[in-house]
GUGUPA-684762 format. One record per residue: residue number from 0; residue in three letters; y, x, z of N, C-alpha, C, CB in turn. Coordinates in Angstrom, 1 decimal, always signed. Glycine has a CB too. Layout:
BEGIN
REC resi resn    nyy    nxx    nzz   cayy   caxx   cazz    cyy    cxx    czz   cbyy   cbxx   cbzz
REC  NUM  ALA      Y      X      Z      Y      X      Z      Y      X      Z      Y      X      Z
...
END
This chain:
BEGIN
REC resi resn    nyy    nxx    nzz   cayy   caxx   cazz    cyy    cxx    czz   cbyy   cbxx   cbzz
REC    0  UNK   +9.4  -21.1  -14.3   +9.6  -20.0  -13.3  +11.1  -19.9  -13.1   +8.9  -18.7  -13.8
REC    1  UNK  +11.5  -19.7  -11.8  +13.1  -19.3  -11.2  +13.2  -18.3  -11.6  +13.4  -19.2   -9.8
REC    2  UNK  +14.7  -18.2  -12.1  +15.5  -16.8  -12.5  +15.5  -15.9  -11.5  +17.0  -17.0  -12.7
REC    3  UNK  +15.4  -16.3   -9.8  +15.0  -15.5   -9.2  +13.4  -15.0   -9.2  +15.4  -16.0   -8.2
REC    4  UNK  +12.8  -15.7   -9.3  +11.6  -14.8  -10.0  +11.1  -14.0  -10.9  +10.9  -15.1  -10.2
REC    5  UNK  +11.9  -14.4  -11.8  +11.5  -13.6  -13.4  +12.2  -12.3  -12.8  +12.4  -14.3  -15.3
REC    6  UNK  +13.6  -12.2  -12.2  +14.0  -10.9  -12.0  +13.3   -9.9  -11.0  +15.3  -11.0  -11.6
REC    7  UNK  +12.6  -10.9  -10.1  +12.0  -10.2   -9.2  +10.9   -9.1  -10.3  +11.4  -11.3   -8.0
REC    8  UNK  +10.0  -10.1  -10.9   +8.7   -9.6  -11.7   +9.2   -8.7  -12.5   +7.8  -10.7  -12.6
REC    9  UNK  +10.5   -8.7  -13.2  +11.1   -7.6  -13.9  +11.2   -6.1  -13.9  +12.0   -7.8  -13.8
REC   10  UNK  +12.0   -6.4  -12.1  +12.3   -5.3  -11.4  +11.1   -4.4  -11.2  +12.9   -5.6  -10.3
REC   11  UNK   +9.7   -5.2  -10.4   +8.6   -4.9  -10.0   +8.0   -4.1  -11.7   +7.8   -6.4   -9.3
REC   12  UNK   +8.0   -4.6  -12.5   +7.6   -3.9  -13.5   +8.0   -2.9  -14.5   +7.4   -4.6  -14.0
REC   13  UNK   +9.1   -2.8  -13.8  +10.5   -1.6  -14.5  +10.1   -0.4  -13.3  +12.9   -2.4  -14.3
REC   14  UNK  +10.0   -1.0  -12.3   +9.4   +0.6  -11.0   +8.2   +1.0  -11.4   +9.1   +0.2   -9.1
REC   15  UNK   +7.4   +0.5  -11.9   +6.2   +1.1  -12.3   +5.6   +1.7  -13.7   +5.5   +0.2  -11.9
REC   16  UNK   +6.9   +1.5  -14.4   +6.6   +1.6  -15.9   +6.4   +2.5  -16.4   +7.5   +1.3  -16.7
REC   17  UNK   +7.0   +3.9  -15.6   +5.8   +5.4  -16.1   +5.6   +5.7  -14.6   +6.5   +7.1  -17.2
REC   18  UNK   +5.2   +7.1  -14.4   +4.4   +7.9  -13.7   +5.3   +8.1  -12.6   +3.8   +9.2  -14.5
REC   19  UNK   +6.5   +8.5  -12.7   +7.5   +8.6  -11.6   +7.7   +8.2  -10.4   +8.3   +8.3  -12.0
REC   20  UNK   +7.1   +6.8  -10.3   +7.1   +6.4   -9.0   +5.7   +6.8   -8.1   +7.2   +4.9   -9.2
REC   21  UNK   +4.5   +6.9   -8.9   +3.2   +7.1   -8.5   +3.9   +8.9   -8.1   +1.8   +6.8  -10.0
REC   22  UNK   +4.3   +9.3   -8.8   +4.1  +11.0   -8.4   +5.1  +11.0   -6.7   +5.0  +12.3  -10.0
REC   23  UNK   +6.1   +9.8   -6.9   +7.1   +9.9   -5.7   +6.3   +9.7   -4.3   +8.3   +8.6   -5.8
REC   24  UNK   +5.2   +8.8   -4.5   +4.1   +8.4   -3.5   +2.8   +9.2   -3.1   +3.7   +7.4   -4.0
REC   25  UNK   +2.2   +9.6   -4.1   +1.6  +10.9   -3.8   +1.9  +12.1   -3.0   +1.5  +11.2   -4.7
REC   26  UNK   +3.0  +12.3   -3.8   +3.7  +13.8   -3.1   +4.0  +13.2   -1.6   +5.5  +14.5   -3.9
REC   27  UNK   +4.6  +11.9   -1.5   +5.3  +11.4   +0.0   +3.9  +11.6   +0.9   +6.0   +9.5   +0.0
REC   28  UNK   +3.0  +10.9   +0.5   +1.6  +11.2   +1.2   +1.2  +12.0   +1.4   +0.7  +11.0   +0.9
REC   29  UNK   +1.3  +13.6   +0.9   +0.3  +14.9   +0.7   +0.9  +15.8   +1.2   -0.2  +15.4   -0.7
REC   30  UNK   +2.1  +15.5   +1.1   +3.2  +16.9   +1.8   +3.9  +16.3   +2.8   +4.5  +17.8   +0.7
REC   31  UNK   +4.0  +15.2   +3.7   +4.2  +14.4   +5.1   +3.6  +15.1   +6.0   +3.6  +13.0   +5.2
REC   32  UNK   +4.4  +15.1   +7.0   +3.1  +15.2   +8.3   +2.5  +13.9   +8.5   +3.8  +15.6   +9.8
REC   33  UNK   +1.0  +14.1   +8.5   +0.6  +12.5   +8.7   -0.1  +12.5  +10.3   -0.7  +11.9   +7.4
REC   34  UNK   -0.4  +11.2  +10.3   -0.9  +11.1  +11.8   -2.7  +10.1  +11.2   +0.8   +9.7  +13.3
REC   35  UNK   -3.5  +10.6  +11.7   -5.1  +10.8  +11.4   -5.3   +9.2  +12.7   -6.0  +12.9  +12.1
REC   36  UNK   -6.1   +8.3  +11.5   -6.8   +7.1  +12.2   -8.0   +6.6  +11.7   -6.1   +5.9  +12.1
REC   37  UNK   -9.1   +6.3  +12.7  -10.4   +6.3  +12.6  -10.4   +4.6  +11.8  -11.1   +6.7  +14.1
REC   38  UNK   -9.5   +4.0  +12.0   -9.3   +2.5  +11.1   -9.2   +2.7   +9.6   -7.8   +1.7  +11.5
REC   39  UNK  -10.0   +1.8   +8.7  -10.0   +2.7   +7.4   -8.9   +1.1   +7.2  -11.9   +3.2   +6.2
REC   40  UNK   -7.7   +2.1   +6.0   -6.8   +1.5   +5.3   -7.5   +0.7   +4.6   -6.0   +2.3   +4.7
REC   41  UNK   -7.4   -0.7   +4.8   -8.3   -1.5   +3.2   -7.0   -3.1   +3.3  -11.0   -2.2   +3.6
REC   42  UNK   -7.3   -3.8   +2.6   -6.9   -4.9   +2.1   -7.7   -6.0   +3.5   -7.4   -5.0   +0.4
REC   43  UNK   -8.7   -5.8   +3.1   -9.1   -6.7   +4.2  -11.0   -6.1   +3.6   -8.4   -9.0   +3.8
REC   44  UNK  -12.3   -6.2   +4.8  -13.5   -6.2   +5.0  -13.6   -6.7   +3.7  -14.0   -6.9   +6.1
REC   45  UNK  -14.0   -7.1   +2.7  -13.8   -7.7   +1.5  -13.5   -6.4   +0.4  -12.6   -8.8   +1.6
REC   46  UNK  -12.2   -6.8   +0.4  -11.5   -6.6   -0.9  -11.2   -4.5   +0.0   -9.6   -8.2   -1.2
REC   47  UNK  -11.8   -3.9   -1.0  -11.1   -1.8   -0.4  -11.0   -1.4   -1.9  -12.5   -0.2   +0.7
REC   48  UNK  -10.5   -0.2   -1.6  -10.1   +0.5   -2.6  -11.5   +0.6   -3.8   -9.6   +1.9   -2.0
REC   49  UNK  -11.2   +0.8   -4.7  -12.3   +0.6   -6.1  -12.5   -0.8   -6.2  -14.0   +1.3   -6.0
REC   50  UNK  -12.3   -2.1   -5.6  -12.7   -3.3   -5.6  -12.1   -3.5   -7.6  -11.8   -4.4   -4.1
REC   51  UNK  -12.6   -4.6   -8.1  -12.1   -4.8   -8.9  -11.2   -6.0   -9.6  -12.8   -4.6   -9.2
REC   52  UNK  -10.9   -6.2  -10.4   -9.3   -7.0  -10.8   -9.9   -8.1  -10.3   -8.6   -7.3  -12.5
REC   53  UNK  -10.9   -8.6  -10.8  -12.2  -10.1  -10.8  -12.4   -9.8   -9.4  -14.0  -10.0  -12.0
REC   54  UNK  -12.5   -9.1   -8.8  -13.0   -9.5   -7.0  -12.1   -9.2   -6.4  -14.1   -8.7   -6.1
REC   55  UNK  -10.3   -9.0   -6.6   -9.3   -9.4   -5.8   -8.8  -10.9   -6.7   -8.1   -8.1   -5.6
REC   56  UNK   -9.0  -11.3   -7.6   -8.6  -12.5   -8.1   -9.2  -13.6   -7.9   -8.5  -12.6   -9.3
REC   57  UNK  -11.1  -13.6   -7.0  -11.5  -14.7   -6.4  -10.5  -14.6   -5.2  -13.1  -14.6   -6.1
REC   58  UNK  -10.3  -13.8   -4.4   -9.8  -13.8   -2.9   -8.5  -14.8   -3.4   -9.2  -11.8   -2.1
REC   59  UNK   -7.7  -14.5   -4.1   -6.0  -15.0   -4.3   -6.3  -16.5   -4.7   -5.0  -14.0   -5.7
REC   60  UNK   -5.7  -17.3   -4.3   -5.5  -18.9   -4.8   -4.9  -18.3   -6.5   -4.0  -20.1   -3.6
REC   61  UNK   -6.1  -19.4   -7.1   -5.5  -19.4   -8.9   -4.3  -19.9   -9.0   -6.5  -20.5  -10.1
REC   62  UNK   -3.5  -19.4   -9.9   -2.3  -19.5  -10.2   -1.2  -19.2   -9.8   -2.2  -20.1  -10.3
REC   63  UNK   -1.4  -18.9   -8.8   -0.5  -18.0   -7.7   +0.3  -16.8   -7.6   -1.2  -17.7   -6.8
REC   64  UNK   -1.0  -16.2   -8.8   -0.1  -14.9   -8.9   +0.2  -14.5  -10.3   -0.8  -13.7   -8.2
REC   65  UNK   +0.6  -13.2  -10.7   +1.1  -12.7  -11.8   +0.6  -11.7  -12.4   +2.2  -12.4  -11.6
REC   66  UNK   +0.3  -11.7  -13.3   -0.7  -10.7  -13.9   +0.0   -9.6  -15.5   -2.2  -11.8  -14.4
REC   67  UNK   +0.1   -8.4  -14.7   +1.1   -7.5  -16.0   +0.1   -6.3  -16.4   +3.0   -6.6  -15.2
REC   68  UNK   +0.2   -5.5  -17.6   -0.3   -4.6  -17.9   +0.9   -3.3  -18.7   -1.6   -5.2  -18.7
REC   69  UNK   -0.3   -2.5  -18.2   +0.6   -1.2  -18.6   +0.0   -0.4  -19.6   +0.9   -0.2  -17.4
REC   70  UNK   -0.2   -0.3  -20.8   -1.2   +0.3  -21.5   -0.9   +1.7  -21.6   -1.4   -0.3  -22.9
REC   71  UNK   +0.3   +2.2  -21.1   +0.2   +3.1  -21.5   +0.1   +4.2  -20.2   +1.2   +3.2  -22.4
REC   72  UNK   +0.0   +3.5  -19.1   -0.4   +4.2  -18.0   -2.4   +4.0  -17.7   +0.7   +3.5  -16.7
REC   73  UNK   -2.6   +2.8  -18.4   -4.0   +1.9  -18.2   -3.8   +1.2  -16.9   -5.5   +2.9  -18.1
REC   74  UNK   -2.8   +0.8  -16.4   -2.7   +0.3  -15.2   -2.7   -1.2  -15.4   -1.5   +0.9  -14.5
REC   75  UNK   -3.1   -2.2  -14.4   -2.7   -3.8  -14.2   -2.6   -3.6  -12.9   -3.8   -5.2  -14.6
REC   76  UNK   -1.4   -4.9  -12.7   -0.7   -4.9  -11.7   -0.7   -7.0  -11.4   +1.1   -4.0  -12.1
REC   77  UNK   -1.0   -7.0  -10.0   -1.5   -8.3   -9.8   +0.3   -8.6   -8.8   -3.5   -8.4   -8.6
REC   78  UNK   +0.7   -9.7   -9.2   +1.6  -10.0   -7.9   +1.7  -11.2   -7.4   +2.9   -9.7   -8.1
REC   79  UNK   +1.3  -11.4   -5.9   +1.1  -12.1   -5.2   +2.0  -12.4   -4.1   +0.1  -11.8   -5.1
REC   80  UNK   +2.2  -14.1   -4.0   +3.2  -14.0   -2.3   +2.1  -14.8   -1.5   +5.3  -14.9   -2.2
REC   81  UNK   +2.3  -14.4   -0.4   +1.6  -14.9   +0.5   +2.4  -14.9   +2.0   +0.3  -14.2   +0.5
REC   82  UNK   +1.6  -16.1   +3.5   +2.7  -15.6   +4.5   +1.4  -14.7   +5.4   +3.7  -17.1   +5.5
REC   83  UNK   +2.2  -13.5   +6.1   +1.4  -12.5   +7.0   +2.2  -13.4   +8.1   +1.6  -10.4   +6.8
REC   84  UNK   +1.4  -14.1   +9.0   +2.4  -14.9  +10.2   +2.6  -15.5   +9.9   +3.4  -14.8  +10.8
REC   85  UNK   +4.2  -15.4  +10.3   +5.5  -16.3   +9.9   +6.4  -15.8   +8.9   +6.2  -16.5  +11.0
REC   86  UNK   +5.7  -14.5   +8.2   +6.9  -13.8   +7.4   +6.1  -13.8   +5.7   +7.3  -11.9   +8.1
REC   87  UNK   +7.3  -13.9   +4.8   +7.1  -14.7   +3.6   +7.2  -12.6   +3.3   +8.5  -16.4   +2.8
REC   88  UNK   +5.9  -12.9   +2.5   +5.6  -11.1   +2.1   +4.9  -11.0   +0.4   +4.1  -10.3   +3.6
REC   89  UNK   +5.7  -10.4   -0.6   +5.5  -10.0   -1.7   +4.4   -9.1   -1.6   +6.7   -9.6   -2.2
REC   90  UNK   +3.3   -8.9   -2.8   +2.4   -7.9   -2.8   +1.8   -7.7   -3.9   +1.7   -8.0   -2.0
REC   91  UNK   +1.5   -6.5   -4.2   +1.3   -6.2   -5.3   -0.3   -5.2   -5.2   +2.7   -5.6   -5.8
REC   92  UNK   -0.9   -5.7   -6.0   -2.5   -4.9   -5.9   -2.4   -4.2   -7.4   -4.1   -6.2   -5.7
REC   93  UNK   -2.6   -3.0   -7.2   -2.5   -2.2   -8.4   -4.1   -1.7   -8.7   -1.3   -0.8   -8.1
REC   94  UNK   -4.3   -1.7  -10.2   -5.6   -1.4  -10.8   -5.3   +0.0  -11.8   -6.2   -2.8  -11.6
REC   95  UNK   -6.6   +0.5  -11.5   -7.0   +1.5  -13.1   -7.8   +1.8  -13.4   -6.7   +2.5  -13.4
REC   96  UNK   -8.0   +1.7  -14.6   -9.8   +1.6  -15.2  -10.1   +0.2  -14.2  -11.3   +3.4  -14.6
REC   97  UNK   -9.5   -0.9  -13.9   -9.9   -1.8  -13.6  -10.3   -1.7  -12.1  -10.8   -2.1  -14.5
REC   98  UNK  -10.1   -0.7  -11.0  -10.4   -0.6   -9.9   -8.8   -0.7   -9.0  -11.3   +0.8   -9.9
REC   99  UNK   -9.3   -1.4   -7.8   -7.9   -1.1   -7.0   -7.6   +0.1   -6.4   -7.8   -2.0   -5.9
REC  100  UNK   -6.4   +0.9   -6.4   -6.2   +1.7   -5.9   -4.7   +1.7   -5.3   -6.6   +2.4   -6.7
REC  101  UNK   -4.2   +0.9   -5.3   -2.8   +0.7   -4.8   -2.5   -0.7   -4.2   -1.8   +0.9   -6.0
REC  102  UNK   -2.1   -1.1   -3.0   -1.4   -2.3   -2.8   +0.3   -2.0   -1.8   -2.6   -3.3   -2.0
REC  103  UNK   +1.2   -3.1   -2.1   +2.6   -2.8   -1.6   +2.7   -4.3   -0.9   +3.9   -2.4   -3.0
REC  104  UNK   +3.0   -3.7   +0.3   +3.7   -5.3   +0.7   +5.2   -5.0   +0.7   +3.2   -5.9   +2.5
REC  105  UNK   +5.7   -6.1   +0.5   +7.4   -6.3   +0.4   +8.0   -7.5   +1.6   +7.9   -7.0   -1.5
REC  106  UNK   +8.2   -7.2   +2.4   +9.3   -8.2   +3.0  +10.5   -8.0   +3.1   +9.2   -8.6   +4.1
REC  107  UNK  +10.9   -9.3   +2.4  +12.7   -9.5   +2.0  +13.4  -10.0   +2.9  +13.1  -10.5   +0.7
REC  108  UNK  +12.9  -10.6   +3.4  +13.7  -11.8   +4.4  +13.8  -11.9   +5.6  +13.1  -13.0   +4.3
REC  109  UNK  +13.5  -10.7   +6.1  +13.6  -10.9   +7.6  +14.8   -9.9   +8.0  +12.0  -10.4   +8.5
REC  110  UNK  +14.8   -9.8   +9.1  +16.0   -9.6   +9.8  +15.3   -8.1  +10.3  +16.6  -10.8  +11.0
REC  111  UNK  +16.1   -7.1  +10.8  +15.9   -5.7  +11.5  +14.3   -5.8  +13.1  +18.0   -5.3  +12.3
REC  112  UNK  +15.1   -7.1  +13.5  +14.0   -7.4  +14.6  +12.3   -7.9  +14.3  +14.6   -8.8  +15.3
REC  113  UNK  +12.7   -8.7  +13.1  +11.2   -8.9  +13.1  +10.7   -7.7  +11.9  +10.8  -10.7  +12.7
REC  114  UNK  +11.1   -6.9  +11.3  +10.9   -5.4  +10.6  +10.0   -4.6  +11.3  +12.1   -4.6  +10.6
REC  115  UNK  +11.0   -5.0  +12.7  +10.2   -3.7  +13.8   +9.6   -4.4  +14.4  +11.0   -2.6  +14.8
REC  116  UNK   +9.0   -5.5  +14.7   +8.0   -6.2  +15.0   +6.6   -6.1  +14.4   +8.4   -7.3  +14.9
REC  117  UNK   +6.8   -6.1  +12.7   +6.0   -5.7  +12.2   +5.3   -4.5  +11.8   +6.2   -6.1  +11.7
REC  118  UNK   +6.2   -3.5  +12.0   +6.3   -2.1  +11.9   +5.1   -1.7  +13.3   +8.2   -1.6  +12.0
REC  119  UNK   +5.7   -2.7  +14.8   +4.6   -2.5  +15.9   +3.5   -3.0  +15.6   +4.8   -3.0  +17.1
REC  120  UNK   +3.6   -3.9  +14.9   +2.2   -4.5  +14.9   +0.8   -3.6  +13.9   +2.6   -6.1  +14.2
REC  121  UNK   +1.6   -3.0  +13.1   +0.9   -1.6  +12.0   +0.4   -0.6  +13.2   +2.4   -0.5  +10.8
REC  122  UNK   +1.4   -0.6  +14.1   +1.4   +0.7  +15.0   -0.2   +0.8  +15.7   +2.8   +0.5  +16.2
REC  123  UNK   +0.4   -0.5  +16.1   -0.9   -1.1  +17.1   -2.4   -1.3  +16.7   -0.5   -2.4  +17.6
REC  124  UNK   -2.6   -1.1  +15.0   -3.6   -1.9  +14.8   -4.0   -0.1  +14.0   -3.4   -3.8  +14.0
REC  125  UNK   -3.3   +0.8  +13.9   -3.7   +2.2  +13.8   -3.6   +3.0  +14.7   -3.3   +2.7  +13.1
REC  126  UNK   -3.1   +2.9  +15.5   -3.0   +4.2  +16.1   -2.6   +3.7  +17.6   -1.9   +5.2  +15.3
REC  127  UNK   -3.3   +4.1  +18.9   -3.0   +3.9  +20.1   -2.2   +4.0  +20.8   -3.4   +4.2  +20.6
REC  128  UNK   -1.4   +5.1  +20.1   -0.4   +5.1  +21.0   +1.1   +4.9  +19.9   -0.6   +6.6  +22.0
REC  129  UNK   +2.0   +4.2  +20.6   +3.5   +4.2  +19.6   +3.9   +5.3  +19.6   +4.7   +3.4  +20.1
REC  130  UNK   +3.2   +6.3  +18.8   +4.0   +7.3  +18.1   +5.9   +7.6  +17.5   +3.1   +7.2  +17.0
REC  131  UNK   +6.3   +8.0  +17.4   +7.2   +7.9  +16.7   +7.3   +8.0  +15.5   +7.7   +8.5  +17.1
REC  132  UNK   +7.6   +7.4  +14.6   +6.8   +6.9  +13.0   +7.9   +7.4  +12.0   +6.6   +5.0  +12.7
REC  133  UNK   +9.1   +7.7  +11.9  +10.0   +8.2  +10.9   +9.4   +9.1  +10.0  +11.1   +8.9  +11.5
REC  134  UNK   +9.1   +8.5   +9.2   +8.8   +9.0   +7.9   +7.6  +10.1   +7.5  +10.0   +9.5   +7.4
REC  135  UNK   +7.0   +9.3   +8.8   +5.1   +9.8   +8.9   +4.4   +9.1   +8.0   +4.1   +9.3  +10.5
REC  136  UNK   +2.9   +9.4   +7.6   +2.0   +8.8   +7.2   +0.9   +8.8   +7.8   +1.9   +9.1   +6.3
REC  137  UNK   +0.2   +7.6   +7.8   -1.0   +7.5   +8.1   -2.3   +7.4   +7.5   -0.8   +6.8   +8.4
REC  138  UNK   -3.3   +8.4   +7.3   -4.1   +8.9   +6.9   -5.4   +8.5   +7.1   -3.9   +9.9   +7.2
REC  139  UNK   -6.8   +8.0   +6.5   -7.8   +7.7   +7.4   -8.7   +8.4   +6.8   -8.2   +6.3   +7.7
REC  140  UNK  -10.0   +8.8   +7.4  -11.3   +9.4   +7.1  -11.5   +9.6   +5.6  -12.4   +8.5   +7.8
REC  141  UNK  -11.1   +8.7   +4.9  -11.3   +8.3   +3.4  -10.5   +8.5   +2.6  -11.4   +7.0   +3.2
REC  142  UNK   -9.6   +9.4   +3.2   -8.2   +9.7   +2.6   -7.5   +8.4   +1.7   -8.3  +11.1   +1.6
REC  143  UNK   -7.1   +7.5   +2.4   -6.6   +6.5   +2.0   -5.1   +6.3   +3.2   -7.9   +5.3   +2.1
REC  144  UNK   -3.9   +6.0   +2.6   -2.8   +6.2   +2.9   -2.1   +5.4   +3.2   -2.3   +6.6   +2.4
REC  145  UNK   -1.1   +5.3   +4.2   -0.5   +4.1   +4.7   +1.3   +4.6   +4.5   -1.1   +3.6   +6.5
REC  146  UNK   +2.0   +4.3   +4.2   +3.4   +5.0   +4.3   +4.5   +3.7   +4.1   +3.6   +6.3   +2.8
REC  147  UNK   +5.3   +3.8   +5.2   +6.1   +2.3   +5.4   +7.8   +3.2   +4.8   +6.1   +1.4   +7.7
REC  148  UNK   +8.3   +1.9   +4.4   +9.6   +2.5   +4.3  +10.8   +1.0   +4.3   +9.8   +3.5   +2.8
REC  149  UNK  +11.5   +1.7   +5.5  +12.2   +0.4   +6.3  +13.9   +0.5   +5.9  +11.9   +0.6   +8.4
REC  150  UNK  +14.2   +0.1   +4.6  +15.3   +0.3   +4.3  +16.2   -1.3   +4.1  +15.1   +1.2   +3.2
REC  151  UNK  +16.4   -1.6   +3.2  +17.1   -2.9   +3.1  +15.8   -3.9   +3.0  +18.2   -2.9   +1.6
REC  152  UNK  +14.7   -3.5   +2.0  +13.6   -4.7   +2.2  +12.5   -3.7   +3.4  +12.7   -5.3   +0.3
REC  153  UNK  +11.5   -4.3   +3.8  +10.6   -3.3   +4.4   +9.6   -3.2   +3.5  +10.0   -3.5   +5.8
REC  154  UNK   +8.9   -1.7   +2.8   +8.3   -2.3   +2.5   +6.8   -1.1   +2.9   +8.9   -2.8   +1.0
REC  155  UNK   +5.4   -1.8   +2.1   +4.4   -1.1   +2.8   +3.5   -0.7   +1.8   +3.8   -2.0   +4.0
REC  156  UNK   +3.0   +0.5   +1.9   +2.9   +1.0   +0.5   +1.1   +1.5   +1.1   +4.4   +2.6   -0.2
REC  157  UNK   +0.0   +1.2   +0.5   -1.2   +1.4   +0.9   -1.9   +2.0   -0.6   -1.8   -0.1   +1.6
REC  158  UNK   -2.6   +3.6   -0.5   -3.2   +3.9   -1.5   -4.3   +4.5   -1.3   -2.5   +4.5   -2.2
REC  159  UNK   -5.0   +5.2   -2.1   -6.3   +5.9   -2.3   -5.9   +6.6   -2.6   -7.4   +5.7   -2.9
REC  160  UNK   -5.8   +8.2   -2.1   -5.3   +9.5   -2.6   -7.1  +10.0   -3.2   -4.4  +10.7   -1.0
REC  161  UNK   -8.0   +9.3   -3.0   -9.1   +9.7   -3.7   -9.5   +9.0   -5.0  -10.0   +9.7   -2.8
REC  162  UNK   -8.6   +7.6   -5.4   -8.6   +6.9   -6.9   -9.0   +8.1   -8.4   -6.8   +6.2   -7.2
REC  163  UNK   -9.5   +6.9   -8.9   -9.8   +8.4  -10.3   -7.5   +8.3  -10.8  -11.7   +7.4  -12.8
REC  164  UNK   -7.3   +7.1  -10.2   -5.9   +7.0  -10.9   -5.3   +8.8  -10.0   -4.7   +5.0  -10.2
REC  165  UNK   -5.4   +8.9   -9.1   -4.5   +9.9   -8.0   -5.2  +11.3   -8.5   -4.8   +9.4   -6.1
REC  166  UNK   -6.7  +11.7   -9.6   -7.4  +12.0   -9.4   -7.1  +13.1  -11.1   -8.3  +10.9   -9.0
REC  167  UNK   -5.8  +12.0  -11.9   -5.9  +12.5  -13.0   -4.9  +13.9  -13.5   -5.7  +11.5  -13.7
REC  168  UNK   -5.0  +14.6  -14.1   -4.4  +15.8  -14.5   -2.9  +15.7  -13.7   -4.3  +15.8  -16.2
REC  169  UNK   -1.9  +14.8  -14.3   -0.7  +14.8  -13.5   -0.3  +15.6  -12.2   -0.6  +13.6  -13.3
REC  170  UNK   -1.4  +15.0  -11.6   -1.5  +14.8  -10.2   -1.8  +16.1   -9.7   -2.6  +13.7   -9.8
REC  171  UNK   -1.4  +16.7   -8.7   -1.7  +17.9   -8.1   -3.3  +18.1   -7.6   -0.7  +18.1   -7.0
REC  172  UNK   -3.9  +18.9   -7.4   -5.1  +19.1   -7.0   -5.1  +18.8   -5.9   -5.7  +20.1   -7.3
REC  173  UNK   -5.9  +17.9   -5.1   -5.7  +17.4   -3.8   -6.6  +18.4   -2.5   -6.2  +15.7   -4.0
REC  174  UNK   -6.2  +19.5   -1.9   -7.6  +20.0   -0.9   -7.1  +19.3   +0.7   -7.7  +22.3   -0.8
REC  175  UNK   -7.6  +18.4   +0.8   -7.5  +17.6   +2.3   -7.3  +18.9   +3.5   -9.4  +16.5   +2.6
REC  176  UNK   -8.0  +20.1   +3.3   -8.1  +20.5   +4.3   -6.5  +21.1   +4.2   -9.3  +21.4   +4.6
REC  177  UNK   -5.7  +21.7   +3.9   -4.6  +21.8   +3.6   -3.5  +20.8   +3.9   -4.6  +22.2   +2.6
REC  178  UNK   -3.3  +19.3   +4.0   -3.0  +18.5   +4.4   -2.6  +18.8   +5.7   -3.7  +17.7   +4.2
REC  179  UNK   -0.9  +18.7   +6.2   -0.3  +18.8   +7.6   -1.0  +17.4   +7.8   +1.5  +19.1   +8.0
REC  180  UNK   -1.3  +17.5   +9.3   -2.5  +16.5  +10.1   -2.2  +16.7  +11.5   -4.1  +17.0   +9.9
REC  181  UNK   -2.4  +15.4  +12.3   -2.4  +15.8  +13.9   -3.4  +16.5  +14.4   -2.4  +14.7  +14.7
REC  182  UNK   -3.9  +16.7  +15.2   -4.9  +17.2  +15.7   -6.2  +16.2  +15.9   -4.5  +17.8  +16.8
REC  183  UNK   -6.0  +15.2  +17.0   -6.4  +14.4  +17.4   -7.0  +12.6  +16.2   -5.2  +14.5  +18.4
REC  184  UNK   -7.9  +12.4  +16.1   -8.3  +11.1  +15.5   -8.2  +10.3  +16.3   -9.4  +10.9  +15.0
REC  185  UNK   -7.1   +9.3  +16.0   -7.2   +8.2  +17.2   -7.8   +7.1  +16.4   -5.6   +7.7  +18.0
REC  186  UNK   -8.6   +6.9  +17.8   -9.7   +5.5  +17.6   -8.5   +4.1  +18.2  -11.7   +5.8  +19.0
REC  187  UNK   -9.2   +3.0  +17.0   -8.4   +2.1  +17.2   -9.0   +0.3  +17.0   -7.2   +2.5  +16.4
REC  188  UNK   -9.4   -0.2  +17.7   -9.8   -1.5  +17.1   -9.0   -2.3  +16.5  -10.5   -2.1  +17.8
REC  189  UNK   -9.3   -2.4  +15.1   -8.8   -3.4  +14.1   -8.4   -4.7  +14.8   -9.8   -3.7  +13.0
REC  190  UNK   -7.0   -5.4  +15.0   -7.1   -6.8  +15.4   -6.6   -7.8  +14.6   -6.5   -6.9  +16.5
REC  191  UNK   -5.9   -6.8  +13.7   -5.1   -7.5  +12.8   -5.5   -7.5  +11.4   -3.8   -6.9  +12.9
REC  192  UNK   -6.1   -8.5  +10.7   -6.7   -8.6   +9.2   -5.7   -8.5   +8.0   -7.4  -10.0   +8.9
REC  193  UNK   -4.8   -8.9   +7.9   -4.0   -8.8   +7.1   -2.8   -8.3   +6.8   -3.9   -9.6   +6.9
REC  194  UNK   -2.4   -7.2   +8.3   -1.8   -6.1   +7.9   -2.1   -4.7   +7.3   -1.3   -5.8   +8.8
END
């Protein structure tokens, strides 16, 4: 394995090593204004939230990816690169009690143009109209969460605010109806599988 990889898998495993980051994401989700889509957040028809380690590891080519544990959170963390297009995209599927409840896409390599190419292409495949997106979330029926953040890498952060992980003491008591929300559910046909 490349020194650029081992550091990468490092880093990835040092952000997740206690609760801190999970609580940074939660809260970012629950106290956002979000914008409401009738498209349910999932991985792909297949693979949604609760799926398990063994039924996202048939989907992934063997050997491909990286497999870490956190015993002291009960968490595994899968990391996978794959291309979405033409863009080389890092990802990570997060487990607990063996169920998915977290995935992150990472793109490193692109330039500001194709960021916000991708960023339209999210847009388009939730929500109908190009909203203005600064540091909104996207919300679906299932309370499952979409939250982008476009800084030096882009990256794309997809969860289950209903996981038993999001579900445990730590975590604030979740009442949906209390959630700032748009008014409106915009209906949107899925065109895109792998964003």
């Amino acid at each position: 394995m490349h020194s650029h990889s081992l550091g990468y898998y490092y880093k990835i495993g040092s952000q997740f090593n206690d609760i801190n980051s999970y609580l940074y994401l939660f809260n970012k989700c629950t106290k956002s204004y979000n914008l409401k889509t009738s498209v349910e957040i999932c991985f792909s028809k297949s693979l949604k939230f609760g799926s398990t380690i063994k039924d996202v590891k048939k989907k992934l080519h063997k050997h491909r990816y990286q497999h870490f544990s956190n015993k002291v959170l009960n968490t595994e963390i899968l990391l996978y690169r794959m291309l979405v297009g033409n863009y080389k995209v890092k990802i990570q599927f997060q487990f607990y009690n063996n169920k998915f409840f977290l995935y992150i896409y990472t793109f490193s390599h692109n330039n500001k143009s194709e960021n916000e190419e991708i960023i339209s292409i999210l847009l388009s495949k939730y929500l109908s109209d190009q909203t203005i997106f600064a540091n909104q979330i996207i919300i679906d029926k299932l309370n499952n969460c979409l939250s982008i953040e476009n800084s030096i890498d882009l990256t794309i952060y997809r969860l289950s605010l209903d996981s038993e992980f999001f579900n445990q003491e730590i975590f604030p008591k979740l009442n949906v109806e209390e959630l700032p929300k748009r008014e409106d559910c915009i209906q949107v046909q899925e065109s895109y599988q792998r964003l």
